[in-house]
C-alpha positions, -999 to 999 in steps of 0.1 A, spaced: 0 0 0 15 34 -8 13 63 17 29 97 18 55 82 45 63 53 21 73 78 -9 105 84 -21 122 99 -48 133 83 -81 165 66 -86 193 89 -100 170 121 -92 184 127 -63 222 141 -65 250 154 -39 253 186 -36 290 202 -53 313 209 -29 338 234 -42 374 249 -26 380 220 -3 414 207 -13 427 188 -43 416 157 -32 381 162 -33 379 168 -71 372 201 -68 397 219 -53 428 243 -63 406 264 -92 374 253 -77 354 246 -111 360 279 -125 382 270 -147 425 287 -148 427 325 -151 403 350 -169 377 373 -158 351 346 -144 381 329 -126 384 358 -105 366 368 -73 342 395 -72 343 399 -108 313 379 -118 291 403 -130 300 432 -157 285 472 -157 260 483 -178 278 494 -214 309 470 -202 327 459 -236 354 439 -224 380 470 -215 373 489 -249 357 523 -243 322 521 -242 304 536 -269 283 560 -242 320 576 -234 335 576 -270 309 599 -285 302 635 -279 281 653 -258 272 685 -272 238 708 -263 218 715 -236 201 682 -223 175 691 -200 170 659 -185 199 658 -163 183 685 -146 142 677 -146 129 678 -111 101 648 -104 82 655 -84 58 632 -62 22 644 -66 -4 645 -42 -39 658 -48 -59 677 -30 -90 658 -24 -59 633 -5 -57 659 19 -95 658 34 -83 630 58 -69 650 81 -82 675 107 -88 709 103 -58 736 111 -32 706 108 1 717 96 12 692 64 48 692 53 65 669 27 76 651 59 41 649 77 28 629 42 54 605 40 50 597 77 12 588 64 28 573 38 10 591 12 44 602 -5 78 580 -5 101 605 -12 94 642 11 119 657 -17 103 673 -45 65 673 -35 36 689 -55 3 694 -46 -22 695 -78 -58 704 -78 -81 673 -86 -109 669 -65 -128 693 -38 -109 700 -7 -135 705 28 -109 713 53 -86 743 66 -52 729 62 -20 748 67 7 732 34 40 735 29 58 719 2 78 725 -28 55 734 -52 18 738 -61 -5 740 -94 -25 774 -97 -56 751 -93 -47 739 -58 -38 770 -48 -71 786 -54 -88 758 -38 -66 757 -9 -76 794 -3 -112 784 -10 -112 758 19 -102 787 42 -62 768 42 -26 780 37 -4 772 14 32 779 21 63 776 -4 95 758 11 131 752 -2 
């Protein structure tokens, strides 16, 4: 009768695990299966950058950079609404700092508050930027909205 104590695995399935860098004697010793000398020989050279071509410059480096590239400058910014905003109390003080402690932003960097949705409470903001939208409606709800560095 077969049970699920009486199982085993088949023949040949099951196989030792390889034991490497344990003396010559054991088969795989002195180079340890990686084979003599070369990059993947080495330690802590397994893995290769991004754009890596084997010691030639990379193509990124040998052609030139010339203009005015304006996304090595672009700000993102982390967007919050304001309709987010109705679920805390009146005459609460909100930093960029306050919303990631709610974990309504990841990043308190760069926030932005934009103007979707109705906003119901007095709130006192301060953050990075706003749109015109949420600033109107801020100042609507009877809030302030404060600019910071």
């Amino acid at each position: 009768m077969i049970s699920l104590s009486s199982l085993r695995p088949a023949v040949g399935s099951k196989h030792r695990k390889k034991i490497v860098g344990r003396g010559v004697g054991s088969g795989h010793g002195r180079t340890a299966t990686r084979g003599s000398k070369g990059q993947k020989s080495r330690s802590g050279d397994g893995g290769k950058k991004v754009g890596f071509e084997g010691g030639q410059m990379p193509l990124f480096r040998r052609i030139p950079k010339r203009g005015h590239n304006s996304a090595r400058r672009r700000i993102v910014y982390e967007v919050v609404n304001v309709n987010m905003l109705n679920k805390f109390d009146s005459g609460v003080e909100i930093t960029s700092n306050f919303l990631k402690e709610n974990g309504i932003v990841k990043s308190p960097k760069f926030v932005k508050i934009l103007g979707n949705g109705e906003l119901t409470k007095s709130l006192h903001i301060k953050v990075l930027a706003f749109s015109r939208s949420a600033l109107n409606k801020i100042r609507q709800a009877g809030g302030k909205p404060e600019f910071t560095k």
